[in-house]
PDB file of N, CA, C and O in Angstrom:
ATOM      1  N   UNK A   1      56.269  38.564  23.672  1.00  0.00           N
ATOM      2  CA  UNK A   1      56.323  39.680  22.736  1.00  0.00           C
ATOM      3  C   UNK A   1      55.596  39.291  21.448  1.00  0.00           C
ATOM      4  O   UNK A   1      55.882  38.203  20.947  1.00  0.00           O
ATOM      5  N   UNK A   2      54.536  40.200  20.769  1.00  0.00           N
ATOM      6  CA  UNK A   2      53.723  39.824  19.614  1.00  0.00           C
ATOM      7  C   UNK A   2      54.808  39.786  18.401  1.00  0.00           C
ATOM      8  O   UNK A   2      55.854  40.435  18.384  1.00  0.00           O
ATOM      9  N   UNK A   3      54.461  39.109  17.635  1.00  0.00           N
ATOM     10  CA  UNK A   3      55.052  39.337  15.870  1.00  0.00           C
ATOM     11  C   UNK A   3      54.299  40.887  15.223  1.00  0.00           C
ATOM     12  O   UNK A   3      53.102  41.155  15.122  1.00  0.00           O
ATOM     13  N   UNK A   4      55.355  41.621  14.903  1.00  0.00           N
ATOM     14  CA  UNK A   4      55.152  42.339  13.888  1.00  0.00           C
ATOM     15  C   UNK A   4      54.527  42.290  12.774  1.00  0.00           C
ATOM     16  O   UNK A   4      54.940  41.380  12.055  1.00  0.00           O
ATOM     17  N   UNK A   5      53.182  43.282  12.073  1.00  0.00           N
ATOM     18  CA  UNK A   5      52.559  42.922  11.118  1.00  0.00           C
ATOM     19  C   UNK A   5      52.790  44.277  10.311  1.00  0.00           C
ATOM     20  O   UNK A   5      52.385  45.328  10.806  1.00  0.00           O
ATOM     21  N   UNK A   6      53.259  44.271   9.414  1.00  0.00           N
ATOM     22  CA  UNK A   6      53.597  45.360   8.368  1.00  0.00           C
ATOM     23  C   UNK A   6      52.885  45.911   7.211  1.00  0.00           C
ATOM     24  O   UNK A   6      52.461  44.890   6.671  1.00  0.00           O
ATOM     25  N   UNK A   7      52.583  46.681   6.663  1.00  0.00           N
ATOM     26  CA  UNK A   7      51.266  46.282   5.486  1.00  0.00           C
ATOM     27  C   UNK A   7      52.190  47.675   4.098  1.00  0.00           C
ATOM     28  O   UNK A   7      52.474  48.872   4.114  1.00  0.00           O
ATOM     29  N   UNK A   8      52.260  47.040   3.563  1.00  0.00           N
ATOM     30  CA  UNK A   8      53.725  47.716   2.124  1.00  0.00           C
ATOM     31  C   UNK A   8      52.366  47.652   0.820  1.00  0.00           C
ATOM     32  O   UNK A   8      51.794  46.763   0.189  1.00  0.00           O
ATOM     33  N   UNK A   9      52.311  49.031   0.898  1.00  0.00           N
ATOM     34  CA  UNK A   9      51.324  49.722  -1.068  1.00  0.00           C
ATOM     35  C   UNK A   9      52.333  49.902  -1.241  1.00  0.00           C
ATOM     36  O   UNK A   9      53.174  50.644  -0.733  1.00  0.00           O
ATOM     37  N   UNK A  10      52.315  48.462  -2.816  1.00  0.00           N
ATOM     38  CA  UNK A  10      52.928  48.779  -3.586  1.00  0.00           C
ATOM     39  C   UNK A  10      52.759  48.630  -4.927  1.00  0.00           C
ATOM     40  O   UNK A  10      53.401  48.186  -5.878  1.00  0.00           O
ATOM     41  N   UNK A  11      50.926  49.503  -4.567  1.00  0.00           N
ATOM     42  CA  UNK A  11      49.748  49.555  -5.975  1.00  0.00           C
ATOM     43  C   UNK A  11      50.774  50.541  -7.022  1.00  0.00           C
ATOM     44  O   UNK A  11      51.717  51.212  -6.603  1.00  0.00           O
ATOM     45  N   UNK A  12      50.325  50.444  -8.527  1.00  0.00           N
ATOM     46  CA  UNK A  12      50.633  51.448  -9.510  1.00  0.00           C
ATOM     47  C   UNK A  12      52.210  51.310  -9.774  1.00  0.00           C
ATOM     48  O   UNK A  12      52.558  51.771 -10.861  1.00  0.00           O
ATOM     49  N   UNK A  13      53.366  50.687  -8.872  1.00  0.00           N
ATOM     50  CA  UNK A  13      54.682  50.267  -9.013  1.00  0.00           C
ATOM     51  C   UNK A  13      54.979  49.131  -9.812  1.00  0.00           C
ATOM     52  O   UNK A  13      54.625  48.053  -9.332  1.00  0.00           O
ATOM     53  N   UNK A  14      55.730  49.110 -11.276  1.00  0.00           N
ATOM     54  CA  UNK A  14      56.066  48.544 -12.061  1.00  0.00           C
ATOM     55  C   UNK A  14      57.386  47.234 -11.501  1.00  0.00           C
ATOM     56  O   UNK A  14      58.212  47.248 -10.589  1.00  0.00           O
ATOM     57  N   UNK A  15      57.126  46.470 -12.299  1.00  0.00           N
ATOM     58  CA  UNK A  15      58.830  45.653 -12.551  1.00  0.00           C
ATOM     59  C   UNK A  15      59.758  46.494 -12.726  1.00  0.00           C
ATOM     60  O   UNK A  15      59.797  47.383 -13.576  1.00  0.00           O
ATOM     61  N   UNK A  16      60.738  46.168 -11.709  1.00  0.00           N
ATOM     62  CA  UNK A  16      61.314  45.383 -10.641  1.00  0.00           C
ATOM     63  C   UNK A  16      60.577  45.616  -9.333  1.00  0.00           C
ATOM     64  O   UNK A  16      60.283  44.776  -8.482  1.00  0.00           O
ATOM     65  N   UNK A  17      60.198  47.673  -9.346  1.00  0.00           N
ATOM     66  CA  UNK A  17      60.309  48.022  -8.158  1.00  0.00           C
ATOM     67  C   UNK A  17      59.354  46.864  -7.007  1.00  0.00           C
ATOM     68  O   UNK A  17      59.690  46.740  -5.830  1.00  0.00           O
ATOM     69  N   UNK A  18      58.424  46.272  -7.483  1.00  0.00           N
ATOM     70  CA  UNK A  18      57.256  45.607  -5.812  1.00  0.00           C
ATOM     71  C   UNK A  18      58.620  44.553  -5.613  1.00  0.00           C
ATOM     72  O   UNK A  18      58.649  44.520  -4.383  1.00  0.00           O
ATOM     73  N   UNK A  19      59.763  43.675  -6.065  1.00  0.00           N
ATOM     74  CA  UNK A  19      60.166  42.789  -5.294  1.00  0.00           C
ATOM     75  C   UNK A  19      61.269  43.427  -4.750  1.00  0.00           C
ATOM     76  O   UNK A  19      61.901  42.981  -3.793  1.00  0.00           O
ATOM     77  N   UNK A  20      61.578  44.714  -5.477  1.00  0.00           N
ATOM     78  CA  UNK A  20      62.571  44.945  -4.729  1.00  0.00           C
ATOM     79  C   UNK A  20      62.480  46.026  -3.417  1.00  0.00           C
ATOM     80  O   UNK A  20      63.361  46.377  -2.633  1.00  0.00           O
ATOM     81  N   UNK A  21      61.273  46.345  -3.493  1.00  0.00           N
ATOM     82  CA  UNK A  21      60.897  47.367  -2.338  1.00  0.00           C
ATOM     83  C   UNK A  21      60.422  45.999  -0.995  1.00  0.00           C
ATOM     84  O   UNK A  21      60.763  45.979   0.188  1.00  0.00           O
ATOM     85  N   UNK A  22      59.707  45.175  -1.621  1.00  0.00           N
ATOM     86  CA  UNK A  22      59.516  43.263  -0.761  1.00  0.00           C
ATOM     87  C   UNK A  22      60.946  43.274  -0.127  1.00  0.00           C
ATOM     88  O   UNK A  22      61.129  43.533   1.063  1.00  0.00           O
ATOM     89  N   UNK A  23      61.819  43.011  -0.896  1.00  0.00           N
ATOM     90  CA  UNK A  23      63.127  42.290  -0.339  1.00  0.00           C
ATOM     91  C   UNK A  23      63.593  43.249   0.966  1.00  0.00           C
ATOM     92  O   UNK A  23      63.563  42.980   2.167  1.00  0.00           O
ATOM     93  N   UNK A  24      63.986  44.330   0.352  1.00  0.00           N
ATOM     94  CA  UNK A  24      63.959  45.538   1.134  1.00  0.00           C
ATOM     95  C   UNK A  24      63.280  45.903   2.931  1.00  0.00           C
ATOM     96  O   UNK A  24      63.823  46.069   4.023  1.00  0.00           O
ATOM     97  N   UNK A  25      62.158  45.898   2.546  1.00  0.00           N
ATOM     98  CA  UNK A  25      61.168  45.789   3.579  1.00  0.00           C
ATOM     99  C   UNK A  25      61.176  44.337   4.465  1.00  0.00           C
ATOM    100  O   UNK A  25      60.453  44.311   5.461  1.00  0.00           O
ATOM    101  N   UNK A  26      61.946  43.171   4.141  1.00  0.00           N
ATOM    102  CA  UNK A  26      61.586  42.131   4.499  1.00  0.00           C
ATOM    103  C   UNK A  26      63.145  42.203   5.498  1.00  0.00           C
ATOM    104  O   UNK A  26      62.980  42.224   6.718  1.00  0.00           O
ATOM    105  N   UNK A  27      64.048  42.224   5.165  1.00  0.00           N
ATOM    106  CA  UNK A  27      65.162  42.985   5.790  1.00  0.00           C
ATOM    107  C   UNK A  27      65.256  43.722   6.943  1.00  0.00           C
ATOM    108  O   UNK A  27      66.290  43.810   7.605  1.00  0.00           O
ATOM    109  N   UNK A  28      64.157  44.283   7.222  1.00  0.00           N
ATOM    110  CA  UNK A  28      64.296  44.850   8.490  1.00  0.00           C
ATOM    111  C   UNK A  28      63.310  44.336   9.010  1.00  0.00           C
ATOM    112  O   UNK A  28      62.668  45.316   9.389  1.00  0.00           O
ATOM    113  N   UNK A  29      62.918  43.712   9.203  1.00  0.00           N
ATOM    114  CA  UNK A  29      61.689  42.684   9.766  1.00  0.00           C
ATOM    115  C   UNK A  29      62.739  41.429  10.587  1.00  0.00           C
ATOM    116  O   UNK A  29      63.758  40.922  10.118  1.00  0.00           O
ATOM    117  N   UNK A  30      62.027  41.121  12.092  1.00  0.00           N
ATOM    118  CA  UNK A  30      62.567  40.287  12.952  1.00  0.00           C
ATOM    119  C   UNK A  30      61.875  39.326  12.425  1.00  0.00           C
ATOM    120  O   UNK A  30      60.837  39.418  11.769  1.00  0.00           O
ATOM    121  N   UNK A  31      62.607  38.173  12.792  1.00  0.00           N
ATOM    122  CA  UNK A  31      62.342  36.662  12.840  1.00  0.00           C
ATOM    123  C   UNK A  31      60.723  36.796  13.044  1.00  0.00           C
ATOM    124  O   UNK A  31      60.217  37.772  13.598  1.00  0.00           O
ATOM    125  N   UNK A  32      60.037  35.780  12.567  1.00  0.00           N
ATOM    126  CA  UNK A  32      58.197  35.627  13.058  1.00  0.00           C
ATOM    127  C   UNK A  32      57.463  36.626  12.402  1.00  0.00           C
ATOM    128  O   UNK A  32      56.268  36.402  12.205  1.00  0.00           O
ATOM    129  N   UNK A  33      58.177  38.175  11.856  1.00  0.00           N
ATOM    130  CA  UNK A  33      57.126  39.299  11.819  1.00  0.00           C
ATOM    131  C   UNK A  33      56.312  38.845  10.557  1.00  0.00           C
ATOM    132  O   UNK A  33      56.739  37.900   9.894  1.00  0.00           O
ATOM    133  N   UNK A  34      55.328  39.393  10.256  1.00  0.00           N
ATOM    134  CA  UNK A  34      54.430  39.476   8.355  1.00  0.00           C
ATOM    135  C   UNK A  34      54.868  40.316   7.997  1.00  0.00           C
ATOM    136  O   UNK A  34      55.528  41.080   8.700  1.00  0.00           O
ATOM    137  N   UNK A  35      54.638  40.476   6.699  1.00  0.00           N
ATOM    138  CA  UNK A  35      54.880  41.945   5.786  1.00  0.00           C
ATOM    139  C   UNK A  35      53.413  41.177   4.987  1.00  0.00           C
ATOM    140  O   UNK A  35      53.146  39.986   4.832  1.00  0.00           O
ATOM    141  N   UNK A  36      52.694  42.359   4.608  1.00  0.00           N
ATOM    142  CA  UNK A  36      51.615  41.808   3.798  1.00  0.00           C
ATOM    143  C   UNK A  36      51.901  42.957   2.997  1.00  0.00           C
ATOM    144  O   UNK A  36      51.923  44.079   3.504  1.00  0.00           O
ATOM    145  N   UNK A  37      52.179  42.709   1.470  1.00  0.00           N
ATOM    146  CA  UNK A  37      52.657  43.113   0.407  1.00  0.00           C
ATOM    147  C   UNK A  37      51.222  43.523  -0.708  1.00  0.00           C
ATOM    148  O   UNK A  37      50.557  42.527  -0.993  1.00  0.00           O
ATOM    149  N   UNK A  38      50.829  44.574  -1.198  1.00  0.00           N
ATOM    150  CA  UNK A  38      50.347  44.791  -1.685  1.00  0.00           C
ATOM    151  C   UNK A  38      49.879  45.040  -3.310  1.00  0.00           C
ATOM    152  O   UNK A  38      48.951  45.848  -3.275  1.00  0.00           O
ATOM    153  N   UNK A  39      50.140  44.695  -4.559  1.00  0.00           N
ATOM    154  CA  UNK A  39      50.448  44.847  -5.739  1.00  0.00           C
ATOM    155  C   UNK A  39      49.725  45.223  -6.706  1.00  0.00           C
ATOM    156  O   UNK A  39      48.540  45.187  -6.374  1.00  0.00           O
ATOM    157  N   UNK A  40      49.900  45.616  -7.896  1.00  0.00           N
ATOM    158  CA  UNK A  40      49.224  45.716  -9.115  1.00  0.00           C
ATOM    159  C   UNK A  40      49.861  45.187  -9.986  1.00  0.00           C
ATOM    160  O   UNK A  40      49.294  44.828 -11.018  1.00  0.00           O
ATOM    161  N   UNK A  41      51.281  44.992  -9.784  1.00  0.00           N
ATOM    162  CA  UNK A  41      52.169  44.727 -11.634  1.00  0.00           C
ATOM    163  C   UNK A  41      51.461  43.180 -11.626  1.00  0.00           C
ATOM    164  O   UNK A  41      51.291  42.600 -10.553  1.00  0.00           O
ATOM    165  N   UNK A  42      51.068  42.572 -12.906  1.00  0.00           N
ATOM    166  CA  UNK A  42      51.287  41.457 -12.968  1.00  0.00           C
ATOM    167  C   UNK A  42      52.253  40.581 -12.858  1.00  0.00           C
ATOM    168  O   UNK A  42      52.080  39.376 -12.673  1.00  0.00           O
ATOM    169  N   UNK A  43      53.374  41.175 -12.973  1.00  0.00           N
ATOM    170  CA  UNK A  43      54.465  40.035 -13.171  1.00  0.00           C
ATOM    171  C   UNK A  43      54.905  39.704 -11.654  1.00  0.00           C
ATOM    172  O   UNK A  43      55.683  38.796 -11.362  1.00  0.00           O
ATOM    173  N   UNK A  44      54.088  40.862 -10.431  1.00  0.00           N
ATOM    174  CA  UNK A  44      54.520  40.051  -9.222  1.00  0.00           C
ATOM    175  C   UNK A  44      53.844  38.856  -8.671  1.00  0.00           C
ATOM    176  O   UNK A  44      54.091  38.514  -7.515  1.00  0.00           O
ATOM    177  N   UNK A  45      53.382  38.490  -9.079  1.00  0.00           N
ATOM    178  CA  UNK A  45      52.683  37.192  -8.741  1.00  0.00           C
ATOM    179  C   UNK A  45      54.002  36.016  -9.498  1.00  0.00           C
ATOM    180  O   UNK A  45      54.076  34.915  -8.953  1.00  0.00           O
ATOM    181  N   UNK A  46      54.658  36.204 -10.313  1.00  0.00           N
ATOM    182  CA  UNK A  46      56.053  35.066 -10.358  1.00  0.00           C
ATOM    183  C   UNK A  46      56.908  35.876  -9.604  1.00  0.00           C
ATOM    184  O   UNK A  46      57.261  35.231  -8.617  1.00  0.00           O
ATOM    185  N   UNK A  47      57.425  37.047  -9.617  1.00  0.00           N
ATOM    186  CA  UNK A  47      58.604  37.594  -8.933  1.00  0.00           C
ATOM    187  C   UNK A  47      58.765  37.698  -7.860  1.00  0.00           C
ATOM    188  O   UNK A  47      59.870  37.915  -7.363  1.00  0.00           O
ATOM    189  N   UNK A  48      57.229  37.515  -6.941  1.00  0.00           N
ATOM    190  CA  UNK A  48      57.571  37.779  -5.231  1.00  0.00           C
ATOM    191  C   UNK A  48      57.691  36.381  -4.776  1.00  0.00           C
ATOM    192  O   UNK A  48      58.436  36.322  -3.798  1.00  0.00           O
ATOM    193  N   UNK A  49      57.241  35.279  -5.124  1.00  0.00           N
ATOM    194  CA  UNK A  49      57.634  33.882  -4.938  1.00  0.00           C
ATOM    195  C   UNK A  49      58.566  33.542  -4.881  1.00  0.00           C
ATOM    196  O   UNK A  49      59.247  33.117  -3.948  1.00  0.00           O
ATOM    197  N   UNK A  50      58.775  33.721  -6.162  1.00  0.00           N
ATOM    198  CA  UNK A  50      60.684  33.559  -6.749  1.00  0.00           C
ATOM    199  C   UNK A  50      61.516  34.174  -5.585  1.00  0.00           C
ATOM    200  O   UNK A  50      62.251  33.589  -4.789  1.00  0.00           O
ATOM    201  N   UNK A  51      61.255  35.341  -5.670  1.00  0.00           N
ATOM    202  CA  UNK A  51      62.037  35.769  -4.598  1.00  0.00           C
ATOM    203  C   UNK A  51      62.133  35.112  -3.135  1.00  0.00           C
ATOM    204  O   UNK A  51      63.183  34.974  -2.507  1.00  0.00           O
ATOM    205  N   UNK A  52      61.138  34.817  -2.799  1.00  0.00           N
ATOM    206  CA  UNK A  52      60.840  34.290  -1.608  1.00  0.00           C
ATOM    207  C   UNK A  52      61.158  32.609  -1.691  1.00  0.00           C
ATOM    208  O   UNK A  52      60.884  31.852  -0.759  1.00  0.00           O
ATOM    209  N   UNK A  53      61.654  32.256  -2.706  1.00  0.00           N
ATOM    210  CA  UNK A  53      62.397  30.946  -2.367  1.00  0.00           C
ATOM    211  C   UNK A  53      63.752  31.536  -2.493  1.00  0.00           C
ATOM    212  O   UNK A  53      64.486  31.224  -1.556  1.00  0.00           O
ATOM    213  N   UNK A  54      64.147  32.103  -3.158  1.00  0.00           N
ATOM    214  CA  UNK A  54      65.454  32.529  -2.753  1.00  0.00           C
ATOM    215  C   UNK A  54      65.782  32.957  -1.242  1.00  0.00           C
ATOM    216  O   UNK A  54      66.655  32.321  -0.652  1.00  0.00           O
ATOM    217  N   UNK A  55      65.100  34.038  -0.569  1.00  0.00           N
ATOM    218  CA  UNK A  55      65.497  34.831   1.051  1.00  0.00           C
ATOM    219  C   UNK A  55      65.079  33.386   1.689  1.00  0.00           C
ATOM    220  O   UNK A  55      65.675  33.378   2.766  1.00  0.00           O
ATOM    221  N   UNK A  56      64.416  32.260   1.581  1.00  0.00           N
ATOM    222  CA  UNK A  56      63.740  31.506   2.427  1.00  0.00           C
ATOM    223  C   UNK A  56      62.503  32.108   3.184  1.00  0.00           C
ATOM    224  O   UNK A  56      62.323  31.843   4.372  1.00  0.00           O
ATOM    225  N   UNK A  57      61.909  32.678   2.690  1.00  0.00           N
ATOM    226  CA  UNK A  57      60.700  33.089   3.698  1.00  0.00           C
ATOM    227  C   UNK A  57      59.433  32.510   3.088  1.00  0.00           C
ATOM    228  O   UNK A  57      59.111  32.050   1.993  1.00  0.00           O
ATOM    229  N   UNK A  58      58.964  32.686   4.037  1.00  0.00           N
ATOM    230  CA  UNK A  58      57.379  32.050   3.743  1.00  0.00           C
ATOM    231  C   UNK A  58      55.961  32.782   3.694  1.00  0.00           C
ATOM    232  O   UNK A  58      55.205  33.264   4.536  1.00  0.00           O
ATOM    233  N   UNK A  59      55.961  32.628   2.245  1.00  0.00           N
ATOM    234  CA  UNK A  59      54.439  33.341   1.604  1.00  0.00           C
ATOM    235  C   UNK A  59      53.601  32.212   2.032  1.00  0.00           C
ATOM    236  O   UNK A  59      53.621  31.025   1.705  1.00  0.00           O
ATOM    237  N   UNK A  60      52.611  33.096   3.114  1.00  0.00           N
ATOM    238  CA  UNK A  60      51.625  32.250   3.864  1.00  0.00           C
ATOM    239  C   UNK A  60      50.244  32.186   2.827  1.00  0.00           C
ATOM    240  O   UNK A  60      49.374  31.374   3.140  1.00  0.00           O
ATOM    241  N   UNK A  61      50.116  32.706   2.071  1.00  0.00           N
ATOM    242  CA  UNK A  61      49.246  33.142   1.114  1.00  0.00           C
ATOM    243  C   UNK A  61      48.842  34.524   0.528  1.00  0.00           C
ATOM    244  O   UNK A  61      49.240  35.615   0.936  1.00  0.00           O
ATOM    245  N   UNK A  62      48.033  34.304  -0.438  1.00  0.00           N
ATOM    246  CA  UNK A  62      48.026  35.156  -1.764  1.00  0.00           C
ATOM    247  C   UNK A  62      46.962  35.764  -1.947  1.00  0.00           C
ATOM    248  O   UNK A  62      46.663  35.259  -3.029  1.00  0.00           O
ATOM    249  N   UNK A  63      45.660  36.886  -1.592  1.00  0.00           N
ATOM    250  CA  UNK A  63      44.359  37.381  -2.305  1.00  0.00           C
ATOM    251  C   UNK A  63      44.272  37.868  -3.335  1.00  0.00           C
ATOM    252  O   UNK A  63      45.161  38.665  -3.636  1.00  0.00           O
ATOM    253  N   UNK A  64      43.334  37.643  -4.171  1.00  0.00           N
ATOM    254  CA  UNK A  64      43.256  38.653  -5.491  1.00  0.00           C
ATOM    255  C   UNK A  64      42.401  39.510  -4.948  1.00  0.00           C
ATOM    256  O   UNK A  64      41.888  39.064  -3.921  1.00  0.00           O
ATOM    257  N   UNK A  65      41.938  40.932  -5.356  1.00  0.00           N
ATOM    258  CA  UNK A  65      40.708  41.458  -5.657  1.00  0.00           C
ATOM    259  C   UNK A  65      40.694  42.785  -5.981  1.00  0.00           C
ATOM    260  O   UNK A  65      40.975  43.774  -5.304  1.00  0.00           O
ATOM    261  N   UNK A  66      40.246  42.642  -7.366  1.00  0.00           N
ATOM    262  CA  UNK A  66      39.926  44.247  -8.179  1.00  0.00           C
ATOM    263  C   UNK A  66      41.141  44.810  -8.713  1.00  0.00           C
ATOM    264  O   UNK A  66      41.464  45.997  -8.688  1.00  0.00           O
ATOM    265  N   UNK A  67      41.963  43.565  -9.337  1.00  0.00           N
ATOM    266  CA  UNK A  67      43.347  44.197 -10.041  1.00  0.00           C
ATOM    267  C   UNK A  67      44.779  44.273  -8.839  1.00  0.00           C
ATOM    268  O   UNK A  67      45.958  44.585  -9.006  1.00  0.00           O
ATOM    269  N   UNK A  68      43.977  43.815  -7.587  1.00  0.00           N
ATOM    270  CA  UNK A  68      45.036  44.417  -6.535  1.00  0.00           C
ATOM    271  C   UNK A  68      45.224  42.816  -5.807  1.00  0.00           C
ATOM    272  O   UNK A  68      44.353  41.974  -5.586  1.00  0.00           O
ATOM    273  N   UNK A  69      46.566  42.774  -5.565  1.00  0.00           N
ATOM    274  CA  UNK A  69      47.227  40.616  -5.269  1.00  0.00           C
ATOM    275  C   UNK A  69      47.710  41.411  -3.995  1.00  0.00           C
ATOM    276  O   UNK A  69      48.503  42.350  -4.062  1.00  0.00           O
ATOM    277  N   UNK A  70      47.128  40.920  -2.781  1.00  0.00           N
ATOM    278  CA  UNK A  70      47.769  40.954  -1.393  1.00  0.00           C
ATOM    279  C   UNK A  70      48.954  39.625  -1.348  1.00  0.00           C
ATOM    280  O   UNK A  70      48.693  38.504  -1.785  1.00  0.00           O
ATOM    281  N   UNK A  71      50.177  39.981  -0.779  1.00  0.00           N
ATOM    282  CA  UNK A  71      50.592  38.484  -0.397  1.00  0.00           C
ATOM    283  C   UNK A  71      51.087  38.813   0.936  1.00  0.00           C
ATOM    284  O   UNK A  71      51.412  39.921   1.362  1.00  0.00           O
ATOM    285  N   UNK A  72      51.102  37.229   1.771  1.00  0.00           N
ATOM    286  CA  UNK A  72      51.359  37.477   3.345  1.00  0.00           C
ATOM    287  C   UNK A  72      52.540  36.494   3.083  1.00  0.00           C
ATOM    288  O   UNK A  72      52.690  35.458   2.437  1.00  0.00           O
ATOM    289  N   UNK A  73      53.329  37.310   3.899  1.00  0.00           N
ATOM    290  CA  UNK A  73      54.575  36.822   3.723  1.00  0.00           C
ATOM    291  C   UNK A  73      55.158  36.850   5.865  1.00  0.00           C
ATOM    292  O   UNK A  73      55.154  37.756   6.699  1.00  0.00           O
ATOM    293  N   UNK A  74      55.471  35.689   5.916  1.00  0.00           N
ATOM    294  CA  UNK A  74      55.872  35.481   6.549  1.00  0.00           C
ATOM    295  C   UNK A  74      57.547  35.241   6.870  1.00  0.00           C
ATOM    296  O   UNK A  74      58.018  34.180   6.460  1.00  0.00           O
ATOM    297  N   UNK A  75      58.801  36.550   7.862  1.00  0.00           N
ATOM    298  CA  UNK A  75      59.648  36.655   8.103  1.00  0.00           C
ATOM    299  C   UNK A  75      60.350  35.235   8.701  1.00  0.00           C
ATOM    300  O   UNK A  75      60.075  34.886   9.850  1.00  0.00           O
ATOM    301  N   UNK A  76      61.426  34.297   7.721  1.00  0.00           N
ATOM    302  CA  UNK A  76      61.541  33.014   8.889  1.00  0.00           C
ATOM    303  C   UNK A  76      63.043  33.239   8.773  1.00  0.00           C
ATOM    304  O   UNK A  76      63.777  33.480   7.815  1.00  0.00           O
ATOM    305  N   UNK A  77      63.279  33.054  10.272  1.00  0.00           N
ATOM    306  CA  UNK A  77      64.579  32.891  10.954  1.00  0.00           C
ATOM    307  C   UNK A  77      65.944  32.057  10.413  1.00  0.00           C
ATOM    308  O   UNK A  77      65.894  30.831  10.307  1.00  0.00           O
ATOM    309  N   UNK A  78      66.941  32.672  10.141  1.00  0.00           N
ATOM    310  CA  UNK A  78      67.720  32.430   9.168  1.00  0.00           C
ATOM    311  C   UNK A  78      68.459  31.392   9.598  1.00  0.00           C
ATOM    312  O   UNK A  78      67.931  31.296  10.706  1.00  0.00           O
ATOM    313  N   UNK A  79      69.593  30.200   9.582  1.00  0.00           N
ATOM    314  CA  UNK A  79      70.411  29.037  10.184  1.00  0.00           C
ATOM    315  C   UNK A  79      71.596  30.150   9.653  1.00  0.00           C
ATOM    316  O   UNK A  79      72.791  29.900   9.806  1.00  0.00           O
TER     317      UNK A  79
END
């Protein structure tokens, strides 16, 4: 069975809403799936990390381009 790949605009959305619409969205995602997260606020580039050491998941990496921060976030299986 493939991993799930998800893709979340969450251009023009201020602090809090991109980590908390992230957390949200990451929640219903099985073990293995991506969510590739889309942004404009600046401040998500500390807040979706942060967050993501908190849930334990793994931001596989980060793009910039043209005001807009992709991050790939990878769903990992909870103990």
């Amino acid at each position: 069975m493939a991993d799930t790949s998800i893709c979340l605009d969450l251009i023009g959305l201020k602090c809090p809403l991109p980590v908390l619409r992230t957390r949200k969205a990451l929640r219903k995602l099985a073990d293995g799936d991506r969510l590739d997260v889309a942004c404009t606020d600046p401040l998500a580039v500390i807040d979706i990390p942060h967050m993501l050491r908190e849930t334990g998941d793994r931001l596989e990496g980060v793009e910039e381009k043209d005001d807009v921060v992709t991050f790939r976030i990878r769903r990992v299986k909870k103990a």
